[in-house]
N, CA, C and O atoms as a CHARMM CRD file, in Angstrom:
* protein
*
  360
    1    1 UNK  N      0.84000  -1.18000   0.00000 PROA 1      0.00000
    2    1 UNK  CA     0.00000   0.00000   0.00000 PROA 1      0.00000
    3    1 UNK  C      0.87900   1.23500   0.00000 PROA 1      0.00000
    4    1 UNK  O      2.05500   1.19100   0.36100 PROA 1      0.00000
    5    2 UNK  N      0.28900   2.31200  -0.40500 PROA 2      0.00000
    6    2 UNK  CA     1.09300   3.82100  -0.62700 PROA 2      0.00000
    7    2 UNK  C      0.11700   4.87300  -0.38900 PROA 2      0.00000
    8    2 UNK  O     -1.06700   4.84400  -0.72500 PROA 2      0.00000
    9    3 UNK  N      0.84000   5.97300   0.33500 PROA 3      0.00000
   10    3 UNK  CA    -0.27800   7.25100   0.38800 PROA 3      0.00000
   11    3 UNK  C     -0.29200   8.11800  -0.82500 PROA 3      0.00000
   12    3 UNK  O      0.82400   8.20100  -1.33700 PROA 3      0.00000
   13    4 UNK  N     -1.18400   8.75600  -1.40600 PROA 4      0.00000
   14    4 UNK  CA    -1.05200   9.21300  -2.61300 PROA 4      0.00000
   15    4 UNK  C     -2.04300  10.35900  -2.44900 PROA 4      0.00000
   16    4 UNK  O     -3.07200  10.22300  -1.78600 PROA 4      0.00000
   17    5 UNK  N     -1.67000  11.63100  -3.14300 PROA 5      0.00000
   18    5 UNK  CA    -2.81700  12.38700  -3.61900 PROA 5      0.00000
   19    5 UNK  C     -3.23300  11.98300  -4.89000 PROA 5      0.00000
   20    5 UNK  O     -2.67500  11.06600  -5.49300 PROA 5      0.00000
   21    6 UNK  N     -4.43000  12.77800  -5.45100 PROA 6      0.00000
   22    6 UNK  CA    -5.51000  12.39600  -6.31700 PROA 6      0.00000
   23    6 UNK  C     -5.05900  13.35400  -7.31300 PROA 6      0.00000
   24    6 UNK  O     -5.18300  14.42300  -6.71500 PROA 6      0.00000
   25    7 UNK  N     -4.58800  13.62700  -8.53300 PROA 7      0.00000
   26    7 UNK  CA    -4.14900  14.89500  -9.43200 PROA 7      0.00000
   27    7 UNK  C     -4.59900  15.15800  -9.80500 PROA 7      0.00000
   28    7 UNK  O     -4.74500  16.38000  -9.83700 PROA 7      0.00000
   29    8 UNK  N     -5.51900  14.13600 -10.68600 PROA 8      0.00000
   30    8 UNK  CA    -6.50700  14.13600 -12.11400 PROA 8      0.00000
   31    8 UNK  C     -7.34800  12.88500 -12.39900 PROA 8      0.00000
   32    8 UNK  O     -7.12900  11.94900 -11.63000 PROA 8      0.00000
   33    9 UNK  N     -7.83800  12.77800 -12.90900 PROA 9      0.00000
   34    9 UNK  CA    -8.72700  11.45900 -13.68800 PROA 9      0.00000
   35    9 UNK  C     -8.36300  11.58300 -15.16900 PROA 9      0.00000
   36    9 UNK  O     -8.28200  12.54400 -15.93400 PROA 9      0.00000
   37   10 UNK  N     -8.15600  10.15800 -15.30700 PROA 10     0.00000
   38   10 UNK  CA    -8.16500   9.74300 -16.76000 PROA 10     0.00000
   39   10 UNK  C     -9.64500   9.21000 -17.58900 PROA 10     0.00000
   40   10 UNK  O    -10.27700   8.27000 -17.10800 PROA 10     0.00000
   41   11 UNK  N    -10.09200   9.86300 -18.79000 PROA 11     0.00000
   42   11 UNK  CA   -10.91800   9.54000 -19.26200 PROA 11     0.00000
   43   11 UNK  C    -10.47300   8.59100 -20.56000 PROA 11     0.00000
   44   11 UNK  O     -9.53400   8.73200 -21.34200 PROA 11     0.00000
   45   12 UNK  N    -11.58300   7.49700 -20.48200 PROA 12     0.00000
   46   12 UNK  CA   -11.18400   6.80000 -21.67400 PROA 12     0.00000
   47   12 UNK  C    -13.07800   6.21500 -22.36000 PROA 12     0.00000
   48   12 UNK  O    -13.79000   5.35000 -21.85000 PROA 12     0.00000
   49   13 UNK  N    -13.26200   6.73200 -23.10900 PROA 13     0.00000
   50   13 UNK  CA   -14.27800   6.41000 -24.03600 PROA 13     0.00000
   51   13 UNK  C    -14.78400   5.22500 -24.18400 PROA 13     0.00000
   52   13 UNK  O    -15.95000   4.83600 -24.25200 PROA 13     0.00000
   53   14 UNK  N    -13.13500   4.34900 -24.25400 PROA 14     0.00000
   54   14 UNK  CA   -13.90900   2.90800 -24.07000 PROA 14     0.00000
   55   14 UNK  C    -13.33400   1.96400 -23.27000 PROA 14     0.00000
   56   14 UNK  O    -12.15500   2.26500 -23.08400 PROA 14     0.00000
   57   15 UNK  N    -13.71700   0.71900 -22.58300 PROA 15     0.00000
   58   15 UNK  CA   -12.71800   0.16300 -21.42300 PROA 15     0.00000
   59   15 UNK  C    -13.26600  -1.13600 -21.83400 PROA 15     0.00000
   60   15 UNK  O    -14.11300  -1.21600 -22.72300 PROA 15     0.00000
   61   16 UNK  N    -12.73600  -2.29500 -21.11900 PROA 16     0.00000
   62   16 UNK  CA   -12.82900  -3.31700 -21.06600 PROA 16     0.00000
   63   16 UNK  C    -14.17900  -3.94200 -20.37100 PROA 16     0.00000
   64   16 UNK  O    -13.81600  -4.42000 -19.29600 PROA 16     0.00000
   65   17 UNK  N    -14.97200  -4.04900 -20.47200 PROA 17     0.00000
   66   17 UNK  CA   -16.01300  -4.17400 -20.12700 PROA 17     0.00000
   67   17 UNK  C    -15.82800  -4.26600 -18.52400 PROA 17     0.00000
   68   17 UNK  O    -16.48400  -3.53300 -17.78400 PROA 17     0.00000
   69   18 UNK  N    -14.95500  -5.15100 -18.06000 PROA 18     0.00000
   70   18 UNK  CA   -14.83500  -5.65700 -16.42500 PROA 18     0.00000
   71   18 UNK  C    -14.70400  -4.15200 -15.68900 PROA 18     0.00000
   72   18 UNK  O    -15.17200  -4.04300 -14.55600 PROA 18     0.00000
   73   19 UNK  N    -14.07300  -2.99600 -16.32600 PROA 19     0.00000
   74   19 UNK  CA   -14.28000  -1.48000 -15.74800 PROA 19     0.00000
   75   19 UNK  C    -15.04100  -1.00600 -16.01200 PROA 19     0.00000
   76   19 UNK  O    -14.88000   0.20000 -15.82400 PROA 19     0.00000
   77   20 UNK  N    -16.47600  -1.38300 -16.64000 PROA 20     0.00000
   78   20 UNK  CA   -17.85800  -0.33500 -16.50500 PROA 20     0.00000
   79   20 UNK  C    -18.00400   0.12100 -15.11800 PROA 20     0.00000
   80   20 UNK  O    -17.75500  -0.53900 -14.10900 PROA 20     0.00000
   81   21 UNK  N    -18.39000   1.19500 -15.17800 PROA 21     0.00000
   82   21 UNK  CA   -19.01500   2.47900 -13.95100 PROA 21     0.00000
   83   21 UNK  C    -17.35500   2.17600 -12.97700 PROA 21     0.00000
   84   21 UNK  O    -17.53900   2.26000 -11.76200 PROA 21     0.00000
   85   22 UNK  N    -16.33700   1.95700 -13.25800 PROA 22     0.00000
   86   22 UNK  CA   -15.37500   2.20800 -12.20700 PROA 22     0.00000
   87   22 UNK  C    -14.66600   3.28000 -12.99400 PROA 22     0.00000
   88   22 UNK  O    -14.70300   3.12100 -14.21400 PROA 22     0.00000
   89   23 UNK  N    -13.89400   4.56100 -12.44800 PROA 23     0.00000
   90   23 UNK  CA   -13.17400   5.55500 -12.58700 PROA 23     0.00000
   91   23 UNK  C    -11.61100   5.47500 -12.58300 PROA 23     0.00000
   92   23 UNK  O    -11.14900   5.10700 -11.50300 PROA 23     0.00000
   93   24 UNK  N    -11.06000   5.63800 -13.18100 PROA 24     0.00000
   94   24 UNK  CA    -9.51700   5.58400 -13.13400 PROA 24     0.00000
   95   24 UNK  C     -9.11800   7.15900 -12.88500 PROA 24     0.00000
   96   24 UNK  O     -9.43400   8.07500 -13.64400 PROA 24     0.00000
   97   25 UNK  N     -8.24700   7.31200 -11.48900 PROA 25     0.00000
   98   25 UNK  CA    -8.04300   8.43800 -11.02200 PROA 25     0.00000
   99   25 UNK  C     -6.26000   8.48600 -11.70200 PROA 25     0.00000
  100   25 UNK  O     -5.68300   7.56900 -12.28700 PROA 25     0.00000
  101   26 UNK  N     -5.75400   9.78400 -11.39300 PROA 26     0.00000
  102   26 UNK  CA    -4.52800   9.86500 -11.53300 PROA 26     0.00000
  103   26 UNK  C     -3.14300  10.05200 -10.62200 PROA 26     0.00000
  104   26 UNK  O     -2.39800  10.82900 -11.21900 PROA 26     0.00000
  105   27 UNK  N     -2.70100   9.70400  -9.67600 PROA 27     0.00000
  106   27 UNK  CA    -2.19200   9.84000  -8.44500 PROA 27     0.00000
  107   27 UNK  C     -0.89200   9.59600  -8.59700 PROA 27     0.00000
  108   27 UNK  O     -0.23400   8.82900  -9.29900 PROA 27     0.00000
  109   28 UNK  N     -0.55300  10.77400  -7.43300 PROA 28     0.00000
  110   28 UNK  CA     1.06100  10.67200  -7.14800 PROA 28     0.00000
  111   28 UNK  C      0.90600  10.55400  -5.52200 PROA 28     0.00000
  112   28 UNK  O      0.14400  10.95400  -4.64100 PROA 28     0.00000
  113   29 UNK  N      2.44400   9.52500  -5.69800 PROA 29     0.00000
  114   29 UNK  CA     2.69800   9.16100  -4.28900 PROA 29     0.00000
  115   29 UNK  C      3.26900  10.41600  -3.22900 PROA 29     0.00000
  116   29 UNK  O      3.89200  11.44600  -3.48300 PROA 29     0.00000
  117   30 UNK  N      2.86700   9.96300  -2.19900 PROA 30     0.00000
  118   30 UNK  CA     3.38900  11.40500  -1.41800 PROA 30     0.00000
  119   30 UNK  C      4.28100  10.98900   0.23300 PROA 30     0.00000
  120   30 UNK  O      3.77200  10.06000   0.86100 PROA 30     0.00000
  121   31 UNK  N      5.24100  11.50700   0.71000 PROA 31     0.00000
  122   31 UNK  CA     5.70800  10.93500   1.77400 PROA 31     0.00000
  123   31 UNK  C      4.62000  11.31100   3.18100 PROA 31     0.00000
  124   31 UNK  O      3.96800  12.34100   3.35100 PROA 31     0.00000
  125   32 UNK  N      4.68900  10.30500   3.91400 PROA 32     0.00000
  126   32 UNK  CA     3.88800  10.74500   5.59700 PROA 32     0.00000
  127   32 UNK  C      3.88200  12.36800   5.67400 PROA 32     0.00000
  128   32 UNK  O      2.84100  12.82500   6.14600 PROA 32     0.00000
  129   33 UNK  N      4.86700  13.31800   5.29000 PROA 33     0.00000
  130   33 UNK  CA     4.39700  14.40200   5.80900 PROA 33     0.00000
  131   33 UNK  C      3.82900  15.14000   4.78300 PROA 33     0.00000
  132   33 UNK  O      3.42000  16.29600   4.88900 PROA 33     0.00000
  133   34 UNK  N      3.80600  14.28500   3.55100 PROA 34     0.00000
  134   34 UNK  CA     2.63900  15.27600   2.24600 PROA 34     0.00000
  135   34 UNK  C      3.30400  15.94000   1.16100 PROA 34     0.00000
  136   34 UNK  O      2.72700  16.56200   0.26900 PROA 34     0.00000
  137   35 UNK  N      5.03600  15.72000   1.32100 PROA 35     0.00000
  138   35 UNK  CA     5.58400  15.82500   0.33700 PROA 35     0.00000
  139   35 UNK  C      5.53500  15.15100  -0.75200 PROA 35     0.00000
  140   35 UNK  O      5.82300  13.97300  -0.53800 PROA 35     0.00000
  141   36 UNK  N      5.26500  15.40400  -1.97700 PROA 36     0.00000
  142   36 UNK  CA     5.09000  15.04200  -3.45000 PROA 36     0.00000
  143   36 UNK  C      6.42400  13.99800  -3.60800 PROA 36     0.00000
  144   36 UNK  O      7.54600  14.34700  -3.24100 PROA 36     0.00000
  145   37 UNK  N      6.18600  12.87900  -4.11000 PROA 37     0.00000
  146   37 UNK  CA     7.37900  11.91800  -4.81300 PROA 37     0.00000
  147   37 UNK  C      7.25700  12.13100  -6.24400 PROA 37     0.00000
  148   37 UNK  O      6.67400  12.92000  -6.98800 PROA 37     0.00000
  149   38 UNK  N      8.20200  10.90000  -6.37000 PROA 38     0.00000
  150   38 UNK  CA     8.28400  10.99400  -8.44100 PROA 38     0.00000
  151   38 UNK  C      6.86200   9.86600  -8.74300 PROA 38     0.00000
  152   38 UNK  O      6.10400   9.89100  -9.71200 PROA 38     0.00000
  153   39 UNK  N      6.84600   9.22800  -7.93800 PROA 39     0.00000
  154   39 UNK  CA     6.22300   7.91000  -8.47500 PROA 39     0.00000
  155   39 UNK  C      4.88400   8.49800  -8.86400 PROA 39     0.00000
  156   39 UNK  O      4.23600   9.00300  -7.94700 PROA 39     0.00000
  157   40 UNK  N      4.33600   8.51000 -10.16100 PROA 40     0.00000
  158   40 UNK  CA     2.41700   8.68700 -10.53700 PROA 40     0.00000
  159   40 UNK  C      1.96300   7.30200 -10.71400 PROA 40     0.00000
  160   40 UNK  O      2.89300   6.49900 -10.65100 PROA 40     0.00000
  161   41 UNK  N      0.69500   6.73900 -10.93600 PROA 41     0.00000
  162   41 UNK  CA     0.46200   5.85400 -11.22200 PROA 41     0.00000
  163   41 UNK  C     -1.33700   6.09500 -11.25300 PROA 41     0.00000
  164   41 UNK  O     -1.89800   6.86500 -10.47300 PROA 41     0.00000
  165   42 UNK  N     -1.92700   5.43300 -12.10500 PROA 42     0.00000
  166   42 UNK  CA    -3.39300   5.52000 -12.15200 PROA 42     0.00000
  167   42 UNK  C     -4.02400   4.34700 -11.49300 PROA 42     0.00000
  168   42 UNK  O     -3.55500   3.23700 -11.74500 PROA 42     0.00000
  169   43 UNK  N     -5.10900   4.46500 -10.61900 PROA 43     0.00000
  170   43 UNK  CA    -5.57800   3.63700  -9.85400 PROA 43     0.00000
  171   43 UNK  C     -7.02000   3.89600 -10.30800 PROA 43     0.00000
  172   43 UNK  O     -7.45400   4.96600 -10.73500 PROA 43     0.00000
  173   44 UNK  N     -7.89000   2.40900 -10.10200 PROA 44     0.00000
  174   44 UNK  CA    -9.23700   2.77800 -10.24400 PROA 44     0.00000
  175   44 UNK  C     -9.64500   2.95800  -8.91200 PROA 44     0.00000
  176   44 UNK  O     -9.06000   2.51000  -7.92600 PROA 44     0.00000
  177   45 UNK  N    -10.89500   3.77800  -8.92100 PROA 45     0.00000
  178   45 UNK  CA   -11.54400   4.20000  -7.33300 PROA 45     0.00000
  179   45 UNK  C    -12.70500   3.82000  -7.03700 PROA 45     0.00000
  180   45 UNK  O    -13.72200   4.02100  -7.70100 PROA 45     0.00000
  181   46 UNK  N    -12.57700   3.04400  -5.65500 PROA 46     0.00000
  182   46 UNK  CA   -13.35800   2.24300  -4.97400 PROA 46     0.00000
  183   46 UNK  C    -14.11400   2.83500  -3.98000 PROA 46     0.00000
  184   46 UNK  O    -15.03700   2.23700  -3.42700 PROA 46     0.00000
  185   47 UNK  N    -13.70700   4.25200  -3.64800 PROA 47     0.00000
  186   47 UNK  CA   -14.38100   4.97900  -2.55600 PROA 47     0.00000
  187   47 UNK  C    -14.70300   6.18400  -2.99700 PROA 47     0.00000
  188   47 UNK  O    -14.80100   7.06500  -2.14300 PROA 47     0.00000
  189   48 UNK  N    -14.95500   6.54600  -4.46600 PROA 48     0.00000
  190   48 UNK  CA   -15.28300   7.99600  -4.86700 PROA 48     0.00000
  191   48 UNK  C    -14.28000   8.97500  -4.17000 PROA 48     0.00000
  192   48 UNK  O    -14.64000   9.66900  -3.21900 PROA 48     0.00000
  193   49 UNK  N    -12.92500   9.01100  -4.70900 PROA 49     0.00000
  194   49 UNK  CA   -12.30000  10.07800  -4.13200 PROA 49     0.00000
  195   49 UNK  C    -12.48600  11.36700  -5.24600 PROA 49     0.00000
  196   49 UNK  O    -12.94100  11.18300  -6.37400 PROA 49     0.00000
  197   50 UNK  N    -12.19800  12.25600  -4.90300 PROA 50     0.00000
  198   50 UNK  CA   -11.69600  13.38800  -5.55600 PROA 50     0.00000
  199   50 UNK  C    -10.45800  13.69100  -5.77500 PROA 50     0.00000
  200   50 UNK  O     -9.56600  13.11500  -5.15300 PROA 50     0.00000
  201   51 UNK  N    -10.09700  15.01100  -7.04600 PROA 51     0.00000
  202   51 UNK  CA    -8.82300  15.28200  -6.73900 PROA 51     0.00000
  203   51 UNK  C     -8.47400  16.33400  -5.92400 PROA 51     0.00000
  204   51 UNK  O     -9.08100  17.38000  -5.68900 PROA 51     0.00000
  205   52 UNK  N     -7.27900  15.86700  -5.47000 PROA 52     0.00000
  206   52 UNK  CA    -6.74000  17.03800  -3.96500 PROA 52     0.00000
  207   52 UNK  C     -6.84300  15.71300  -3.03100 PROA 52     0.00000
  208   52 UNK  O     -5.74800  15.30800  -2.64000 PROA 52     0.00000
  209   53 UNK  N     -7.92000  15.00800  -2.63000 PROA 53     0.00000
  210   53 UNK  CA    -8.02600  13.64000  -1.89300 PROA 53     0.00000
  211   53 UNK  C     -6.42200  13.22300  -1.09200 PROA 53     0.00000
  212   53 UNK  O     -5.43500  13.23400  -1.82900 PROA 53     0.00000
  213   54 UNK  N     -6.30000  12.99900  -0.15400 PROA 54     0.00000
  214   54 UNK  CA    -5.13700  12.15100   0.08900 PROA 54     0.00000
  215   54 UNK  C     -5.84300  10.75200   0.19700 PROA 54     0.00000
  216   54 UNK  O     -6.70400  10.52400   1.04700 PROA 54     0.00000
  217   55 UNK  N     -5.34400   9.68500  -0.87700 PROA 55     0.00000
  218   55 UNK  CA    -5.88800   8.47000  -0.53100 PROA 55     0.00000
  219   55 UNK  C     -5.08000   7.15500  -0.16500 PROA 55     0.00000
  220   55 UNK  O     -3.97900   7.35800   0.34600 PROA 55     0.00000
  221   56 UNK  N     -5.42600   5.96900  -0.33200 PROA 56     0.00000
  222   56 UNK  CA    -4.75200   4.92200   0.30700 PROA 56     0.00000
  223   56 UNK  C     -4.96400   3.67500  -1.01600 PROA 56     0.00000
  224   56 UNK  O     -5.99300   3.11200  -1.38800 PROA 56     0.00000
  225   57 UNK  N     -3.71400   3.56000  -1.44600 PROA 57     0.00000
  226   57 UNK  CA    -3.37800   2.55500  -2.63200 PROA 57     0.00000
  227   57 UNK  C     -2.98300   1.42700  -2.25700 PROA 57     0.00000
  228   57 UNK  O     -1.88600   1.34700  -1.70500 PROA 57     0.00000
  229   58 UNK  N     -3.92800   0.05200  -2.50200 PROA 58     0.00000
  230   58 UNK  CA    -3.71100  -1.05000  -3.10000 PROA 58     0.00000
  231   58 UNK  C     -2.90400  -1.70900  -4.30200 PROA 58     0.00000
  232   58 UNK  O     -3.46400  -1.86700  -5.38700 PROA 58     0.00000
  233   59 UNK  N     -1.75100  -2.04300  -4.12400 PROA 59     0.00000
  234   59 UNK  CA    -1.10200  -2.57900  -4.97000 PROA 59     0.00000
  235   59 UNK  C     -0.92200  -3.66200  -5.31900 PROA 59     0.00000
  236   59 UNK  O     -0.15100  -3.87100  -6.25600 PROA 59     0.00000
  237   60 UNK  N     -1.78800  -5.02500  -4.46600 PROA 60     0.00000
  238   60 UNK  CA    -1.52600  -5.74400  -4.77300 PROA 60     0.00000
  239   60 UNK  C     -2.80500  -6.21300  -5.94200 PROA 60     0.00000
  240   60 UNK  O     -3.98800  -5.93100  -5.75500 PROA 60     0.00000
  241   61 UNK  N     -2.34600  -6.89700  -7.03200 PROA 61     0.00000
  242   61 UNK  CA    -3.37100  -6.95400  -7.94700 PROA 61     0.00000
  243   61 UNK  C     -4.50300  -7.82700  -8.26100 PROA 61     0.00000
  244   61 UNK  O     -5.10700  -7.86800  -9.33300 PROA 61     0.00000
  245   62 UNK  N     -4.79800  -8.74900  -6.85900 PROA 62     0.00000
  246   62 UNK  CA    -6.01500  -9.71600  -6.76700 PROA 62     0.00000
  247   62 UNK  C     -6.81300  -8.53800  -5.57100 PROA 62     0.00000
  248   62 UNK  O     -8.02900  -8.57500  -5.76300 PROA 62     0.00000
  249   63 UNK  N     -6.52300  -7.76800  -4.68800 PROA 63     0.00000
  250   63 UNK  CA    -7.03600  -7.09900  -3.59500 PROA 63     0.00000
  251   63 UNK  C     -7.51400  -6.03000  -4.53300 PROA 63     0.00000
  252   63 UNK  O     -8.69200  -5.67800  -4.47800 PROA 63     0.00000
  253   64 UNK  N     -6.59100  -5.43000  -5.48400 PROA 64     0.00000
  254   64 UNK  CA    -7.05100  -4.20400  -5.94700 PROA 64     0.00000
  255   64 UNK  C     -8.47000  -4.14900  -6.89900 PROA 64     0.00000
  256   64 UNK  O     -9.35300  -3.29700  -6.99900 PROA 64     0.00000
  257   65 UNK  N     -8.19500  -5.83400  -7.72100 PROA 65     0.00000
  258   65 UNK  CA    -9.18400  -5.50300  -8.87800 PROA 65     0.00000
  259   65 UNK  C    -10.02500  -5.87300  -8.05100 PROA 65     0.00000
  260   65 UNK  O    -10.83000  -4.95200  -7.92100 PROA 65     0.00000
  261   66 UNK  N    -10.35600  -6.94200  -7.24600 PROA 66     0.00000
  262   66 UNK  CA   -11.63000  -7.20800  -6.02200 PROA 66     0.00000
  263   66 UNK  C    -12.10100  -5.69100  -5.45000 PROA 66     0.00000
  264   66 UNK  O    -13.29000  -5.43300  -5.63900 PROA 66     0.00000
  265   67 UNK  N    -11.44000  -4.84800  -4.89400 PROA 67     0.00000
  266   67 UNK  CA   -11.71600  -3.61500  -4.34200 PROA 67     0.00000
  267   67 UNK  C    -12.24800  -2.61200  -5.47400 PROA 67     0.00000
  268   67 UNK  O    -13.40100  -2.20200  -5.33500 PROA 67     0.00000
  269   68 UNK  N    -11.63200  -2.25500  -6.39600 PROA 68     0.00000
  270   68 UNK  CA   -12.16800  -1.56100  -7.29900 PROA 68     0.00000
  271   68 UNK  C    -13.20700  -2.10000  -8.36000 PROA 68     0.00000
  272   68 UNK  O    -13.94900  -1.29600  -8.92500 PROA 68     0.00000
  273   69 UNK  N    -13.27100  -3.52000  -8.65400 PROA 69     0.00000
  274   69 UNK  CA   -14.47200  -3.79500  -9.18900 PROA 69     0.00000
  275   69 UNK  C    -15.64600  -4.33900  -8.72500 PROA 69     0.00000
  276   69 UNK  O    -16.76100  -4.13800  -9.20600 PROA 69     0.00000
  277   70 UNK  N    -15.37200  -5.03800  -7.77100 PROA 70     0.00000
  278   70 UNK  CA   -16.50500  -5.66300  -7.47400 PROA 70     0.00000
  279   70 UNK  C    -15.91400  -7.66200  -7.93800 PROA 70     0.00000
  280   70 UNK  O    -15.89000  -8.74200  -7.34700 PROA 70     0.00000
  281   71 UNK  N    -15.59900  -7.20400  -9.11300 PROA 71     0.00000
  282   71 UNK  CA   -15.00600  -8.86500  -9.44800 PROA 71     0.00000
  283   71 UNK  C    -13.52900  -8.92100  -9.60600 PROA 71     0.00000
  284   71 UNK  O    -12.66600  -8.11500  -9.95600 PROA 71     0.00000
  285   72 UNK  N    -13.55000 -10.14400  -9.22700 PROA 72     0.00000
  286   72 UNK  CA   -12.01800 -10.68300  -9.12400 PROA 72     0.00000
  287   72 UNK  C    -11.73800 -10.79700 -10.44500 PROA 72     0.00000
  288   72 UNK  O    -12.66500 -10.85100 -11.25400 PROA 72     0.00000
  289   73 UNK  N    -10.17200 -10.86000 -10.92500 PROA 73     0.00000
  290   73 UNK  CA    -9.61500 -10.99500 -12.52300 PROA 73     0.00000
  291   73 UNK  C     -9.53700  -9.88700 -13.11300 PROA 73     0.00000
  292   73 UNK  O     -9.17700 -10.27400 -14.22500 PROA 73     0.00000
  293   74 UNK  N     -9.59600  -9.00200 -13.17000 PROA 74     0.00000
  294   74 UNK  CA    -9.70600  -8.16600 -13.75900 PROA 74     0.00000
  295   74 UNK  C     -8.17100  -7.27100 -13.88100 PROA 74     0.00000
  296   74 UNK  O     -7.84500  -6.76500 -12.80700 PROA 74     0.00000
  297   75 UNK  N     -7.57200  -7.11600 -14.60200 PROA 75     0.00000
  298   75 UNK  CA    -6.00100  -7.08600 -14.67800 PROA 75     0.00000
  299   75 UNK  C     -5.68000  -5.13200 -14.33900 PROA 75     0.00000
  300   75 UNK  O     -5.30900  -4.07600 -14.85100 PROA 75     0.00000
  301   76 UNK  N     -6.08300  -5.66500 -13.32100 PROA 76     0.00000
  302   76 UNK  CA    -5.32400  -3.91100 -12.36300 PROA 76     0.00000
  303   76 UNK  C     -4.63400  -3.96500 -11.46000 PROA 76     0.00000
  304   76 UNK  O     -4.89100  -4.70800 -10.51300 PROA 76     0.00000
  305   77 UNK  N     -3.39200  -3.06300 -11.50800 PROA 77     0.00000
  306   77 UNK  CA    -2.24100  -3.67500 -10.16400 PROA 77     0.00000
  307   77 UNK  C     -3.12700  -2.18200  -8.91000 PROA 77     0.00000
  308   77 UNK  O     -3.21200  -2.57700  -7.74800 PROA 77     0.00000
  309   78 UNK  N     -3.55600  -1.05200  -9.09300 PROA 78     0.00000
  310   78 UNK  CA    -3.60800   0.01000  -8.55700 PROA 78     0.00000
  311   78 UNK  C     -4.90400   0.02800  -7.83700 PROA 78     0.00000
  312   78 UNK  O     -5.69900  -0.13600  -8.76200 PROA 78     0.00000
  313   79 UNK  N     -5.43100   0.10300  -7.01400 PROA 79     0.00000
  314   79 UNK  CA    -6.89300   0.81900  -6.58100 PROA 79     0.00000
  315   79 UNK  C     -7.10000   1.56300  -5.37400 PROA 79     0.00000
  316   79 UNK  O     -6.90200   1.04100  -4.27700 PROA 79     0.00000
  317   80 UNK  N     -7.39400   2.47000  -5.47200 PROA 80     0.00000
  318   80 UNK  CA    -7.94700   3.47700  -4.50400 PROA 80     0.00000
  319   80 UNK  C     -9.09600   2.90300  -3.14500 PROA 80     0.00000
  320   80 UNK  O    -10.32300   2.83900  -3.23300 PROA 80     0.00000
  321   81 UNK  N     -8.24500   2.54300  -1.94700 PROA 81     0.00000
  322   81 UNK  CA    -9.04600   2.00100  -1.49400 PROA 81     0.00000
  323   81 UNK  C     -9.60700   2.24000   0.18300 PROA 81     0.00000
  324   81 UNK  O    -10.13100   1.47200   0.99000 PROA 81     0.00000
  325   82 UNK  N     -9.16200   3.88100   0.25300 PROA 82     0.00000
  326   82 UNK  CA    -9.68400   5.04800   1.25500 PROA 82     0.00000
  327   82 UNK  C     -9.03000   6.19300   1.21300 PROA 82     0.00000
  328   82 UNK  O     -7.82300   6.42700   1.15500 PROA 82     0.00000
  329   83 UNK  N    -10.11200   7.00000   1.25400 PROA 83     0.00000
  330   83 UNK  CA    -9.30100   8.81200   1.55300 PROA 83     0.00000
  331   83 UNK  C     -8.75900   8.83700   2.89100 PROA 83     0.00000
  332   83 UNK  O     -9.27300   8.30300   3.87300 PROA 83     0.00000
  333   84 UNK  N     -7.78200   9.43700   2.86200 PROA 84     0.00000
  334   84 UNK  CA    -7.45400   9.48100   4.63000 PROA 84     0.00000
  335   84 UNK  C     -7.88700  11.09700   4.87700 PROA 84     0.00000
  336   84 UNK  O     -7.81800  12.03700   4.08500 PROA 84     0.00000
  337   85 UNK  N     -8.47000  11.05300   6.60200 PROA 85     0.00000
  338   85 UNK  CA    -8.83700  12.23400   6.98200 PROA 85     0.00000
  339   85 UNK  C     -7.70300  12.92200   7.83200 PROA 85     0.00000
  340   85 UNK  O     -7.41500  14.10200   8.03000 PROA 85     0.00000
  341   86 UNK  N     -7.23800  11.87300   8.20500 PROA 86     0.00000
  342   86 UNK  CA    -5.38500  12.53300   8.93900 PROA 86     0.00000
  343   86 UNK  C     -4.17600  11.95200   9.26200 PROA 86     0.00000
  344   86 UNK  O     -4.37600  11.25100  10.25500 PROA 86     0.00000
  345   87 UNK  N     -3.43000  11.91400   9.04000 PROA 87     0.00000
  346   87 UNK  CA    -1.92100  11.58900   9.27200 PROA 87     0.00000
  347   87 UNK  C     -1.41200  12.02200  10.61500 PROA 87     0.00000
  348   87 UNK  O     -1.45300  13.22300  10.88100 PROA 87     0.00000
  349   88 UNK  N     -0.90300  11.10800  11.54800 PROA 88     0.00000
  350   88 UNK  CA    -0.71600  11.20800  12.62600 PROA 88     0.00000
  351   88 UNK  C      0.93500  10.70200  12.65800 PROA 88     0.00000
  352   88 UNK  O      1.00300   9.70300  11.94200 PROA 88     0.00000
  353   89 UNK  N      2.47600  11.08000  13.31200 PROA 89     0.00000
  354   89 UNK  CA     3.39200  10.68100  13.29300 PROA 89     0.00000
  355   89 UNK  C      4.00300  10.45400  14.55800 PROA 89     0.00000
  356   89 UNK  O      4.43000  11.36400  15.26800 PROA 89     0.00000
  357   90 UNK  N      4.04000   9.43600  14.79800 PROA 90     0.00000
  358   90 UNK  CA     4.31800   8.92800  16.07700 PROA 90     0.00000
  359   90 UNK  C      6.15400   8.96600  16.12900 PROA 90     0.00000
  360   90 UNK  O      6.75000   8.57900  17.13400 PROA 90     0.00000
């Protein structure tokens, strides 16, 4: 898993059927205190985030496509799978 903000959404006209009504957001990874990394990566979203969102990425790719679709198989390594409301550093 990775913390990430939300940048943008990707639109695509047409998808693979197994992504009807799921959203592919656009996200960059960010460190615990909210600094921006290099890493972007597009995730589909399982909890309606927005962009600006700080959210919580699934990487592994049987959890993610289960979380973001609803069905298992579905060939996605990324999914959006909570906004966080705060970061706490112990």
């Amino acid at each position: 898993m990775l913390i990430a903000r939300v940048i943008g959404n990707v639109v695509a006209t047409q998808k693979n059927q197994r992504y009807e009504g799921t959203r592919a957001m656009l996200c960059r990874q960010i460190t615990p205190e909210g600094e921006d990394m290099d890493y972007t990566c597009i995730a589909l979203d399982s909890v309606n985030a927005g962009e600006g969102d700080i959210v919580i990425i699934a990487q592994e790719g049987w959890s993610a496509s289960t979380a973001a679709t609803g069905r298992p198989g579905a060939a996605i390594d990324s999914a959006i799978v909570g906004v966080v409301d705060k970061i706490e550093l112990l």
